[in-house]
N, CA, C and O atoms as a CHARMM CRD file, in Angstrom:
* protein
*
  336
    1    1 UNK  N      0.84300  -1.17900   0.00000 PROA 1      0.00000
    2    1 UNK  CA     0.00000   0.00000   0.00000 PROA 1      0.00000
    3    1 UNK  C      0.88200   1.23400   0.00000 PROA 1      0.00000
    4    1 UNK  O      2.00600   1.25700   0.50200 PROA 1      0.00000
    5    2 UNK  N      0.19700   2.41800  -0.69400 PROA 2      0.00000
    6    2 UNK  CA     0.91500   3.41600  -0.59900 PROA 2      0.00000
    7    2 UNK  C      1.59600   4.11100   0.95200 PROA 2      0.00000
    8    2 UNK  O      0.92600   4.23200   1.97700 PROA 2      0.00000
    9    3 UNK  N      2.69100   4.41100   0.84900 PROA 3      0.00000
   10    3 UNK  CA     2.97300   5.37800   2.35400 PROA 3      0.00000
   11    3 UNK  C      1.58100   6.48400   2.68400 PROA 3      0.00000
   12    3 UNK  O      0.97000   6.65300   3.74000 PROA 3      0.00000
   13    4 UNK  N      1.37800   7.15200   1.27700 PROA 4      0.00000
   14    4 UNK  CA     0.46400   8.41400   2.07900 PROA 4      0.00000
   15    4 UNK  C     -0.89100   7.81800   2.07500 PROA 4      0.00000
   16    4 UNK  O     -1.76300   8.31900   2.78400 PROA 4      0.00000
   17    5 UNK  N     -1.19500   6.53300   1.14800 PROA 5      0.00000
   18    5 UNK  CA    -2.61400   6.17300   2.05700 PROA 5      0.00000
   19    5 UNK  C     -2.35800   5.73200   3.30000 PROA 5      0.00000
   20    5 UNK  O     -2.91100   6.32700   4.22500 PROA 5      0.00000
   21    6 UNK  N     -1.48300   4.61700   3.59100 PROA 6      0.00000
   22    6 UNK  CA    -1.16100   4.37100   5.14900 PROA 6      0.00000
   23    6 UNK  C     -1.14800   5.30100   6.59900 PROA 6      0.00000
   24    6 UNK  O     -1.56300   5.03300   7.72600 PROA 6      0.00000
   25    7 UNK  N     -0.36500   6.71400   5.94200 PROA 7      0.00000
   26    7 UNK  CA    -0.53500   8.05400   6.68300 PROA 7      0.00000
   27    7 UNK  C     -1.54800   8.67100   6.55000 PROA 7      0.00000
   28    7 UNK  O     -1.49500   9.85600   6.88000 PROA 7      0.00000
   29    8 UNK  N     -2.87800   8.12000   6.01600 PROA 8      0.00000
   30    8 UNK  CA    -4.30600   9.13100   5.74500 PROA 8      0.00000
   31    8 UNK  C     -4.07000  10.32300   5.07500 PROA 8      0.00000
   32    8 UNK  O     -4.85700  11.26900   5.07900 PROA 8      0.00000
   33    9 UNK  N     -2.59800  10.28700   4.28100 PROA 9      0.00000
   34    9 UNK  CA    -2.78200  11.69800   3.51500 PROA 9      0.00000
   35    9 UNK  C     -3.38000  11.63500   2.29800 PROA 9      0.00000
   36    9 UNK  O     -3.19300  12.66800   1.65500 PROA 9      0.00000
   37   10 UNK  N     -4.04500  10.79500   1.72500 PROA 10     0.00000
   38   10 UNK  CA    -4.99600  10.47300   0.47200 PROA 10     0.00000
   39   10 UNK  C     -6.01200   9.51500   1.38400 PROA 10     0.00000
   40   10 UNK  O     -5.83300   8.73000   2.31500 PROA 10     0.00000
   41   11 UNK  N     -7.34400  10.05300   0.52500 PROA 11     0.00000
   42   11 UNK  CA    -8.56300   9.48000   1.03600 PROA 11     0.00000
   43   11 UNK  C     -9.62800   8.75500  -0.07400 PROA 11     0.00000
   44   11 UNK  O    -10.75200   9.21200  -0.28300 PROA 11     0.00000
   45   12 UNK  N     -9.17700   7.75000  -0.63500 PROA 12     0.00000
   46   12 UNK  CA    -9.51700   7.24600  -2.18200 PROA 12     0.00000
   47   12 UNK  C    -10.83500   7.05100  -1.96900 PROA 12     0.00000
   48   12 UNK  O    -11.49600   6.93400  -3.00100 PROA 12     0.00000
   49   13 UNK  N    -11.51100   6.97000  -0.79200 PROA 13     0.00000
   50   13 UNK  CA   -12.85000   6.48600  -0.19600 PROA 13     0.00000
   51   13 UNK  C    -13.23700   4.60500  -0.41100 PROA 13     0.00000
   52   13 UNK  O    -14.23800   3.93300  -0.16100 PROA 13     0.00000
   53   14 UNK  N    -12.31500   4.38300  -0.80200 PROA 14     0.00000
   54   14 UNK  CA   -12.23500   2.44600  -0.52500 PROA 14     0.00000
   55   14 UNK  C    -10.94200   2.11900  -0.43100 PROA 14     0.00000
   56   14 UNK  O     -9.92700   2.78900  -0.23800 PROA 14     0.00000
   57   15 UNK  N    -11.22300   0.52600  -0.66700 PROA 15     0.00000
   58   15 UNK  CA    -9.63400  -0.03800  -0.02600 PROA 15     0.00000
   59   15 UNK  C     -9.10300   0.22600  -1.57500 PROA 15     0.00000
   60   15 UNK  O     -9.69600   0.78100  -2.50000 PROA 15     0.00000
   61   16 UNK  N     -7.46700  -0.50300  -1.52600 PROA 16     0.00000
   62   16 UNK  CA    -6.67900  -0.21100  -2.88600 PROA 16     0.00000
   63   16 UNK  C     -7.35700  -1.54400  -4.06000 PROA 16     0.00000
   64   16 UNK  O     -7.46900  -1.71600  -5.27400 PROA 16     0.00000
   65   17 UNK  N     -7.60900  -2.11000  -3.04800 PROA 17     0.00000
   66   17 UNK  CA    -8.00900  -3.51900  -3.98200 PROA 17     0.00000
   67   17 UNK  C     -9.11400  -3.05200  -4.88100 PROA 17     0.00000
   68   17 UNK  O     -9.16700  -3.26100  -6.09300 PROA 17     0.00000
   69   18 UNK  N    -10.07600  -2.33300  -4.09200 PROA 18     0.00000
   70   18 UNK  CA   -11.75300  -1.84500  -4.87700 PROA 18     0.00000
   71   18 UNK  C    -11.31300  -0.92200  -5.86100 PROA 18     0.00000
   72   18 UNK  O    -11.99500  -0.68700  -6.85900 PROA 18     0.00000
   73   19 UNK  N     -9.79600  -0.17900  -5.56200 PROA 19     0.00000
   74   19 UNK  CA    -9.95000   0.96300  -6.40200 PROA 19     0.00000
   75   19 UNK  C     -9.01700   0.52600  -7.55700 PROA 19     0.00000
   76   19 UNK  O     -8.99600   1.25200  -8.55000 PROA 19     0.00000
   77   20 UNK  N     -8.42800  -0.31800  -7.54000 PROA 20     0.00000
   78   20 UNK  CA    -7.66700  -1.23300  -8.43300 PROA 20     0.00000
   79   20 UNK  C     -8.59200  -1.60800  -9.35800 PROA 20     0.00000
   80   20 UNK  O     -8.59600  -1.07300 -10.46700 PROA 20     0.00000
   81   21 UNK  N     -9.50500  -2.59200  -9.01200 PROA 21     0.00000
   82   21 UNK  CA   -10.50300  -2.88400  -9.82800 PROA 21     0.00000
   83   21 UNK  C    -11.55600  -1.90500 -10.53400 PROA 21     0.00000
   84   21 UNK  O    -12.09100  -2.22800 -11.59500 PROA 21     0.00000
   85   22 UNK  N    -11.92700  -0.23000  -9.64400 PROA 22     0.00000
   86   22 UNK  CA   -12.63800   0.34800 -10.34100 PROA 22     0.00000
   87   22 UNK  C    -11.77000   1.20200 -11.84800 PROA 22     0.00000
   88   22 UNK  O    -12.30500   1.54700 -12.90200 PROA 22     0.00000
   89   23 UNK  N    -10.53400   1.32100 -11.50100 PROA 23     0.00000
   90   23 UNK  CA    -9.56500   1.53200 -12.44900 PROA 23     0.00000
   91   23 UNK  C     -9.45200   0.98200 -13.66100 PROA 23     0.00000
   92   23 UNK  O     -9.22400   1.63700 -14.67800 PROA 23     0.00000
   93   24 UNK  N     -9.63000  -0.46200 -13.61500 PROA 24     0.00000
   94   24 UNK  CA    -9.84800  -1.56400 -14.55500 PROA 24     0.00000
   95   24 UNK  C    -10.96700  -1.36500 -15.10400 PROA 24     0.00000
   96   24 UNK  O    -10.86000  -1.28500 -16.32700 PROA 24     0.00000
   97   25 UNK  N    -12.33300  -1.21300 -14.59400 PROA 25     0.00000
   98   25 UNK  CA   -13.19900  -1.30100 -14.88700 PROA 25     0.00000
   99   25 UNK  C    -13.58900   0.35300 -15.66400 PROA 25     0.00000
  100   25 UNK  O    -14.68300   0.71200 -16.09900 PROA 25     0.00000
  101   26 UNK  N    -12.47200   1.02300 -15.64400 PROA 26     0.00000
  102   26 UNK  CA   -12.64200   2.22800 -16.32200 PROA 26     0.00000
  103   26 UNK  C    -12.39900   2.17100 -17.77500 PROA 26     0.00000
  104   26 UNK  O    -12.95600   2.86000 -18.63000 PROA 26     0.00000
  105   27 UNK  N    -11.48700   1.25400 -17.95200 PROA 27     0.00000
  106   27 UNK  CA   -10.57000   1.09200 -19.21400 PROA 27     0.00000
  107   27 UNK  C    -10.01900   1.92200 -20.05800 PROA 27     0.00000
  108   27 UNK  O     -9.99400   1.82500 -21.28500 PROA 27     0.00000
  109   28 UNK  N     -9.46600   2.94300 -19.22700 PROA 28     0.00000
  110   28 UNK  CA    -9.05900   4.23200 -19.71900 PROA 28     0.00000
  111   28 UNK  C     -6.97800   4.39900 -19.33600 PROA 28     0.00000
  112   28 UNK  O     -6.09800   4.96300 -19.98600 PROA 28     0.00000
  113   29 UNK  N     -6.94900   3.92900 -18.55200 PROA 29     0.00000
  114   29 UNK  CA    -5.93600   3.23200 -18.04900 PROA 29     0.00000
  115   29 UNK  C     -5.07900   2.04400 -18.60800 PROA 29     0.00000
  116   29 UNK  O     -5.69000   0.98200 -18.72500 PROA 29     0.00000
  117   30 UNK  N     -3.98500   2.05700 -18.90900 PROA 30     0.00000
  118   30 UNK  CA    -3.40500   0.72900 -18.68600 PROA 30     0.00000
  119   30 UNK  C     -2.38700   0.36800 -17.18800 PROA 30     0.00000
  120   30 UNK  O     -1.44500   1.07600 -16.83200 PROA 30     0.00000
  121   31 UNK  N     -2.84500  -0.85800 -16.49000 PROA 31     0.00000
  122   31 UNK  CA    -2.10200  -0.95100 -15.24700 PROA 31     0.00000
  123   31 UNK  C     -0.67000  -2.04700 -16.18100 PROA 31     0.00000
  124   31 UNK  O     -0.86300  -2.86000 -17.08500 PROA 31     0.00000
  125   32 UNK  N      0.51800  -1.70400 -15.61200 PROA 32     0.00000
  126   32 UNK  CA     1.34500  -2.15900 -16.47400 PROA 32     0.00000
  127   32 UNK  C      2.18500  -3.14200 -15.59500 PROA 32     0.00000
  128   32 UNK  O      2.96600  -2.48400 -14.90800 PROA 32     0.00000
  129   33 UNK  N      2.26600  -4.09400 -15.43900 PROA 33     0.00000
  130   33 UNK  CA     3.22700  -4.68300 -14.39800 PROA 33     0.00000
  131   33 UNK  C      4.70300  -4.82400 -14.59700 PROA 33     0.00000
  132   33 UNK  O      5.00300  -5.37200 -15.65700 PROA 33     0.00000
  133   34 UNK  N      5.44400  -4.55100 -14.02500 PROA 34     0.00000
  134   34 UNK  CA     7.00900  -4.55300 -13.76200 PROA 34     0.00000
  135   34 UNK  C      7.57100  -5.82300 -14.15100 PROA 34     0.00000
  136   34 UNK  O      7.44500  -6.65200 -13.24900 PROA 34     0.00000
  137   35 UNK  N      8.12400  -6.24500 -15.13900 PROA 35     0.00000
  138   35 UNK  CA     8.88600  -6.95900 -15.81500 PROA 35     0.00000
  139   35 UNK  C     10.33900  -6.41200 -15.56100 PROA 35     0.00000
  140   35 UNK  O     10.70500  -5.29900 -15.18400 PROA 35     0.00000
  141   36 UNK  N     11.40200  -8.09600 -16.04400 PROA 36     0.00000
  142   36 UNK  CA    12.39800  -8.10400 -15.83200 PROA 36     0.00000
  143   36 UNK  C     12.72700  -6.57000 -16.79400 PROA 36     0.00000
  144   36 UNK  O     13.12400  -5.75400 -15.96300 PROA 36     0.00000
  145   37 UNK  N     12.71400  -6.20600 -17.57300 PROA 37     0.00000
  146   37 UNK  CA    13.22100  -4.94500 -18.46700 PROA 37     0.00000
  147   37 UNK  C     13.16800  -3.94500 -18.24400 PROA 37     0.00000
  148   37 UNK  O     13.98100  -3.11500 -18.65000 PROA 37     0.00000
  149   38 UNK  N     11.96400  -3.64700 -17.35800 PROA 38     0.00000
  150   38 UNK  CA    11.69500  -2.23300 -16.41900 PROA 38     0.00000
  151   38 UNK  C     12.66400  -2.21000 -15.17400 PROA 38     0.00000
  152   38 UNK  O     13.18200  -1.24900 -14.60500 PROA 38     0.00000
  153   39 UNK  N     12.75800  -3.71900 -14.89800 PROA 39     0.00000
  154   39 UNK  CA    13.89200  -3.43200 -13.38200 PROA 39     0.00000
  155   39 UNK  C     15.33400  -3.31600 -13.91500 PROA 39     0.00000
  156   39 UNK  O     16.25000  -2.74700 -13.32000 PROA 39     0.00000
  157   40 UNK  N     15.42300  -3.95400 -15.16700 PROA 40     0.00000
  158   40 UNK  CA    17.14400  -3.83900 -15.51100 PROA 40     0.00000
  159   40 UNK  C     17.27600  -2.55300 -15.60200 PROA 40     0.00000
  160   40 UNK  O     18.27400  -2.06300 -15.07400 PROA 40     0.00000
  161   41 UNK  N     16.31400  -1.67100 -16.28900 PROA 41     0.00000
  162   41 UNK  CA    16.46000  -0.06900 -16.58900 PROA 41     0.00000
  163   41 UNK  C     16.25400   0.74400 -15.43500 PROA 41     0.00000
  164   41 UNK  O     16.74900   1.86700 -15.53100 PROA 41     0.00000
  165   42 UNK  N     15.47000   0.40200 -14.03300 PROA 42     0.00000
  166   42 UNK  CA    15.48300   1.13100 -13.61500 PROA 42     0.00000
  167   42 UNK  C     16.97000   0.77600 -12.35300 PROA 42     0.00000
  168   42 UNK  O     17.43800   1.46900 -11.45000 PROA 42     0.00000
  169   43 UNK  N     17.29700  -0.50000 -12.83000 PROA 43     0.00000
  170   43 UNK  CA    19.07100  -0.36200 -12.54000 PROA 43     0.00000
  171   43 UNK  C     19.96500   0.79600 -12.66500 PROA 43     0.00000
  172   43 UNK  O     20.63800   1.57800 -11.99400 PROA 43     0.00000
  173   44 UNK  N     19.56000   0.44600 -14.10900 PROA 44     0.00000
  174   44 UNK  CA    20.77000   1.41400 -14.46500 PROA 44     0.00000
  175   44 UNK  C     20.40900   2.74800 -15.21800 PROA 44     0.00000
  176   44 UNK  O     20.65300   3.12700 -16.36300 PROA 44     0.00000
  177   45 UNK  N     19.83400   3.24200 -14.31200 PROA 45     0.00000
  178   45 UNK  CA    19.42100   4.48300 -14.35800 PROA 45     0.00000
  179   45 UNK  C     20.36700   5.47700 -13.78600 PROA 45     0.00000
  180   45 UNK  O     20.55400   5.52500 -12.57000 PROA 45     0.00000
  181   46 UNK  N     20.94400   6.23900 -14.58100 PROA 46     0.00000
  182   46 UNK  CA    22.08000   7.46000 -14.77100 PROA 46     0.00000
  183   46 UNK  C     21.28300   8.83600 -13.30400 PROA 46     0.00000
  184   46 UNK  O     21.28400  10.06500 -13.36800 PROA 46     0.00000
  185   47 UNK  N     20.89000   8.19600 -12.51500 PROA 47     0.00000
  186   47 UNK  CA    20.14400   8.89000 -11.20000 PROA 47     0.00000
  187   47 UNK  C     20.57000   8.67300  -9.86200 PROA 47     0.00000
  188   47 UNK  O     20.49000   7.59700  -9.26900 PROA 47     0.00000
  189   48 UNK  N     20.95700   9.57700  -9.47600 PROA 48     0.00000
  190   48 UNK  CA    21.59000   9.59200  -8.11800 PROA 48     0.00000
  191   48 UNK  C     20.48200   9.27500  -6.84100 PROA 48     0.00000
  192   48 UNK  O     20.68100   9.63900  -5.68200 PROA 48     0.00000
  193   49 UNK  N     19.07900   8.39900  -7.38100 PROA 49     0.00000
  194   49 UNK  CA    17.73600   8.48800  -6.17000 PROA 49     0.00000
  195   49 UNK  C     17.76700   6.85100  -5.75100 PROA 49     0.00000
  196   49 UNK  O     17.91800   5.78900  -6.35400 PROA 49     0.00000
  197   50 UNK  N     17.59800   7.16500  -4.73400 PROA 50     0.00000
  198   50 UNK  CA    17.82400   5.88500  -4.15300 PROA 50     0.00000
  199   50 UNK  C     16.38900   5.33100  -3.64500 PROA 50     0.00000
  200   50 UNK  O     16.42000   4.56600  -2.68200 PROA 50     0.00000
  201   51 UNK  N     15.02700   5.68300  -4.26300 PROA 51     0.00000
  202   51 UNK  CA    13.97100   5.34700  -3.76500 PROA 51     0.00000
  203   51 UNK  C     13.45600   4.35000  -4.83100 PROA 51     0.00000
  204   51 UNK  O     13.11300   4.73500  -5.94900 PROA 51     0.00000
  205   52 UNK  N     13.42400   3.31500  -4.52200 PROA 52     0.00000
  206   52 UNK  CA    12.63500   2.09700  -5.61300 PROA 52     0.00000
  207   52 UNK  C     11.63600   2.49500  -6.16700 PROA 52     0.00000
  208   52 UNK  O     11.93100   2.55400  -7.36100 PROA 52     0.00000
  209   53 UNK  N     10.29700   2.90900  -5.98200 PROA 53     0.00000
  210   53 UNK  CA     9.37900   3.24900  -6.27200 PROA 53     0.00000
  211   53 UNK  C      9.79400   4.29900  -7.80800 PROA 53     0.00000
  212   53 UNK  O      9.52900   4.06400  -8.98700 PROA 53     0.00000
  213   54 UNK  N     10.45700   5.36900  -7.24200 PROA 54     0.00000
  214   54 UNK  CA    10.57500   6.81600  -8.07000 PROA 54     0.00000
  215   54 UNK  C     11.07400   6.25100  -9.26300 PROA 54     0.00000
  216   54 UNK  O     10.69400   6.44100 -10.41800 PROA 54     0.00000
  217   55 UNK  N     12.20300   5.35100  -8.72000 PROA 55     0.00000
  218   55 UNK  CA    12.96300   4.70600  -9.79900 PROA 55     0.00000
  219   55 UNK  C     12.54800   3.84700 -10.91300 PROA 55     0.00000
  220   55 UNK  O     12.91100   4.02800 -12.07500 PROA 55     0.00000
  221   56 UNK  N     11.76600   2.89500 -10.51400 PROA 56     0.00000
  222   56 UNK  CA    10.38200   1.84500 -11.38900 PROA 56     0.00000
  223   56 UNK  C      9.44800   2.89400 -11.98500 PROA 56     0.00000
  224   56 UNK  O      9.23200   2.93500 -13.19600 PROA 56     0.00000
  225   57 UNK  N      8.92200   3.70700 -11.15200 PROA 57     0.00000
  226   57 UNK  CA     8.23400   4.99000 -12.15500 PROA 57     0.00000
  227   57 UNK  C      8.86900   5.50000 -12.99700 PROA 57     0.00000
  228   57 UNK  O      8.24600   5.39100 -14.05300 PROA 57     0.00000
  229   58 UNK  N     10.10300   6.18900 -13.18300 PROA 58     0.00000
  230   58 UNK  CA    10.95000   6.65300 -14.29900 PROA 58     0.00000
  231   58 UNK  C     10.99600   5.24100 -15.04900 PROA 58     0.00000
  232   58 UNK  O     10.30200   5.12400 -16.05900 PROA 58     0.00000
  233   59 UNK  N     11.54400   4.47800 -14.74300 PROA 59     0.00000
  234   59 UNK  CA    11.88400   3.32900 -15.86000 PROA 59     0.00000
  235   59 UNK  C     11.21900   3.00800 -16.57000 PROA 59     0.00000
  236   59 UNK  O     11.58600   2.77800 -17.72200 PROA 59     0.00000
  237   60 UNK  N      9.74000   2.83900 -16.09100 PROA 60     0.00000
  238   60 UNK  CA     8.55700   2.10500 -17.18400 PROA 60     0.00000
  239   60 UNK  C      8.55800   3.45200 -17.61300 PROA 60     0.00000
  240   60 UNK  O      9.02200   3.42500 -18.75300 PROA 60     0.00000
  241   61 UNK  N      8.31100   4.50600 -17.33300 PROA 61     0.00000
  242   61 UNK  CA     7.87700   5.68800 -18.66900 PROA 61     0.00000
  243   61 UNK  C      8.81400   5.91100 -19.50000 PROA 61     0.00000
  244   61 UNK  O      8.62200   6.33500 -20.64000 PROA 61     0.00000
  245   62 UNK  N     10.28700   5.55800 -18.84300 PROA 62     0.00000
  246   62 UNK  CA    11.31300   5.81600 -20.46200 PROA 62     0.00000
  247   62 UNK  C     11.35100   4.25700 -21.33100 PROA 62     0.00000
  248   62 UNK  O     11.99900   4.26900 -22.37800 PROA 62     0.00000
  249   63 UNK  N     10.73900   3.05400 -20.96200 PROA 63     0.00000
  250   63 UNK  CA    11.03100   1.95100 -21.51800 PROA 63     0.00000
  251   63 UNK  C      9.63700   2.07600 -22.19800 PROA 63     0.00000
  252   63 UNK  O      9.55700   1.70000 -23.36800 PROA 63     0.00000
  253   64 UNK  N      8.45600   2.60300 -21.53600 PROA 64     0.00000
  254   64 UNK  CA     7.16100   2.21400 -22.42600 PROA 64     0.00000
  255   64 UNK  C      6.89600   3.83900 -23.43000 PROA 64     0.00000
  256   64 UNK  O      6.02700   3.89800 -24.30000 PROA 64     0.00000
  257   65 UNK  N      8.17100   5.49300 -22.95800 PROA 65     0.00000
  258   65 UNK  CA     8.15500   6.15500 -23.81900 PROA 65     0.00000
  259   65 UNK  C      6.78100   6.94400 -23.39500 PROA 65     0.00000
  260   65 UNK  O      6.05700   7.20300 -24.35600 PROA 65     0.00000
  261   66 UNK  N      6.36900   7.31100 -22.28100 PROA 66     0.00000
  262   66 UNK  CA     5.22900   7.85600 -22.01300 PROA 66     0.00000
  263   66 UNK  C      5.80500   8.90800 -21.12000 PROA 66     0.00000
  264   66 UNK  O      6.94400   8.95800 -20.65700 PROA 66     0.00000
  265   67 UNK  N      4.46700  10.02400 -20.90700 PROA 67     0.00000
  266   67 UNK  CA     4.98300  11.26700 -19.96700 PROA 67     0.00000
  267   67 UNK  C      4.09000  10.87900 -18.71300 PROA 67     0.00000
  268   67 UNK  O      3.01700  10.29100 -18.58300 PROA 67     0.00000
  269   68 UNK  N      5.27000  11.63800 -17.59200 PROA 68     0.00000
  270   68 UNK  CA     4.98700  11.26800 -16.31400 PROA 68     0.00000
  271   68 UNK  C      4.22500  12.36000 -15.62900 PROA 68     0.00000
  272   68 UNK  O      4.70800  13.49200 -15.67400 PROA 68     0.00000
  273   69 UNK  N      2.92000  12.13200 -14.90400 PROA 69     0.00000
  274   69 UNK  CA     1.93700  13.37600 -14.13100 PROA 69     0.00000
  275   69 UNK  C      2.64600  13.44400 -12.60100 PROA 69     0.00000
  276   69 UNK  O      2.43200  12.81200 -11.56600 PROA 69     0.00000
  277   70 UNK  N      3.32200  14.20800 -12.85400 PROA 70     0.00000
  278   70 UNK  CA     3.83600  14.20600 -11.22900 PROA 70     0.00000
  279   70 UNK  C      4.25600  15.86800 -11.17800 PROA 70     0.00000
  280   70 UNK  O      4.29600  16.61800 -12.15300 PROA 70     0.00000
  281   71 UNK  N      4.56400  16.23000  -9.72000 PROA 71     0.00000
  282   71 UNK  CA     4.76200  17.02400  -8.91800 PROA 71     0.00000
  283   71 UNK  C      6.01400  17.25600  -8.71400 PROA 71     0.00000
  284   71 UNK  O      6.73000  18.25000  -8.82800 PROA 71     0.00000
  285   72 UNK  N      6.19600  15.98300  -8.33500 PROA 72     0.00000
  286   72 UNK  CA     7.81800  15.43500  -7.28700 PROA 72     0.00000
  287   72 UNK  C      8.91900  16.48300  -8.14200 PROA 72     0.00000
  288   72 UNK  O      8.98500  16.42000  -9.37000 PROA 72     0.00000
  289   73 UNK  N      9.83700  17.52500  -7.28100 PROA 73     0.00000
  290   73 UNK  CA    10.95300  18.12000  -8.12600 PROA 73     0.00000
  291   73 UNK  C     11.78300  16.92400  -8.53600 PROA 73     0.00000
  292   73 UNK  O     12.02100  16.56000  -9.68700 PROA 73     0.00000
  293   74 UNK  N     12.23100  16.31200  -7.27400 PROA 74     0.00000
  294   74 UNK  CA    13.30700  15.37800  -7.67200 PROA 74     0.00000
  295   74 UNK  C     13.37300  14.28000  -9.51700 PROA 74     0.00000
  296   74 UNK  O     14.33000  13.87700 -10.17800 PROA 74     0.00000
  297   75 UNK  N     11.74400  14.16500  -9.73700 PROA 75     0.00000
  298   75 UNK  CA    11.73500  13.58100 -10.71500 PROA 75     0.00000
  299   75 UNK  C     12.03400  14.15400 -12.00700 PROA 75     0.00000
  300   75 UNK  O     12.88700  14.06500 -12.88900 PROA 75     0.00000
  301   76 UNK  N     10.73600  14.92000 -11.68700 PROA 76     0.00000
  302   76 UNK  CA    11.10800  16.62200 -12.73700 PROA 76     0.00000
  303   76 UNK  C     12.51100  17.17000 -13.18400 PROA 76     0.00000
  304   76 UNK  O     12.94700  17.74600 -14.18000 PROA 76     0.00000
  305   77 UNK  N     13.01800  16.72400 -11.98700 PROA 77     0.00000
  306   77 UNK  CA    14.95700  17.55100 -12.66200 PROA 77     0.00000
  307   77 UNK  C     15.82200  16.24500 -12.99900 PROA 77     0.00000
  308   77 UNK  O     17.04300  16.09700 -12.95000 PROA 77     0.00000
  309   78 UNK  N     14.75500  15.29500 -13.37500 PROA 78     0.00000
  310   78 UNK  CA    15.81600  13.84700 -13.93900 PROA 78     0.00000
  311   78 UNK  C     14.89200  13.36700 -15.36100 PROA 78     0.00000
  312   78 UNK  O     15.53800  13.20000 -16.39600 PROA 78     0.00000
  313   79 UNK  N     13.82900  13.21400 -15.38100 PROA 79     0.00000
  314   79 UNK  CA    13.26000  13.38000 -16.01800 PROA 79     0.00000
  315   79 UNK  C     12.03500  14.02400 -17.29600 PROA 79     0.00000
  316   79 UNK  O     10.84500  13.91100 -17.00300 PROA 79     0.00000
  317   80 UNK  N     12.42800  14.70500 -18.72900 PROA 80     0.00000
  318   80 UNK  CA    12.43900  15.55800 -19.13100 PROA 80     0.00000
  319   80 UNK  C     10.41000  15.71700 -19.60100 PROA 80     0.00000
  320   80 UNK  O      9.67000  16.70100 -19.61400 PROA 80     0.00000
  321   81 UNK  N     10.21700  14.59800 -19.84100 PROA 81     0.00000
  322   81 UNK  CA     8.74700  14.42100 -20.34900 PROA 81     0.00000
  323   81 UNK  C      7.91500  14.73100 -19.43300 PROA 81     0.00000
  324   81 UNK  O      7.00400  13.93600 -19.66300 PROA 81     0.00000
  325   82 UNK  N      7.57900  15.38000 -18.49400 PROA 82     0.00000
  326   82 UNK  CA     6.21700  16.05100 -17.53600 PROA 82     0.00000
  327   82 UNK  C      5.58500  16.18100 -18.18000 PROA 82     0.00000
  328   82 UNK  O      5.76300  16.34300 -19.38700 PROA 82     0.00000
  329   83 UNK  N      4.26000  16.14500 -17.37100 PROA 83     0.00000
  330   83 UNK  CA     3.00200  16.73800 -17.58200 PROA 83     0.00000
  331   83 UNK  C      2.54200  17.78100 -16.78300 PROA 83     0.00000
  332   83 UNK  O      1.85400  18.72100 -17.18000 PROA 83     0.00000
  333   84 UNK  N      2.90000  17.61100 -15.75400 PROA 84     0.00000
  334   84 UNK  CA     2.07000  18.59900 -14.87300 PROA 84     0.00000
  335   84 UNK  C      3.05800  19.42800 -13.53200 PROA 84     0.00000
  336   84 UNK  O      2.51500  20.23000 -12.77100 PROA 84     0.00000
């Protein structure tokens, strides 16, 4: 589970499992699962971040070539494709 649902700082109004599935059931989304190729890349990723998560997020968007909706500076000043 996420850290900030665990800390009540997001309030999705169900569990992750329901909202997993209402996600799916949106089909607007693709949920993408982490394959060996996303972890080799997010190996060797030319990034001084030592957080797994941040790191698997950068990797699948430069291996699947998509832009990332985030906030986070740290990502933002490693990665060039933002959205938001």
């Amino acid at each position: 589970m996420s850290p900030k649902l665990k800390r009540e700082k997001i309030d999705i109004g169900m569990t992750i499992e329901d909202f997993i599935e209402h996600i799916k059931e949106l089909n607007v989304l693709e949920i993408i699962p982490i394959n060996e190729h996303i972890w080799v890349e997010n190996l060797n990723l030319d990034w001084d971040h030592k957080d797994p998560a941040d790191r698997t997020i950068v990797a699948t968007a430069k291996i699947k070539d998509l832009p990332l909706m985030t906030n986070d500076r740290i990502i933002k000043s490693f990665y060039n494709d933002i959205i938001w």
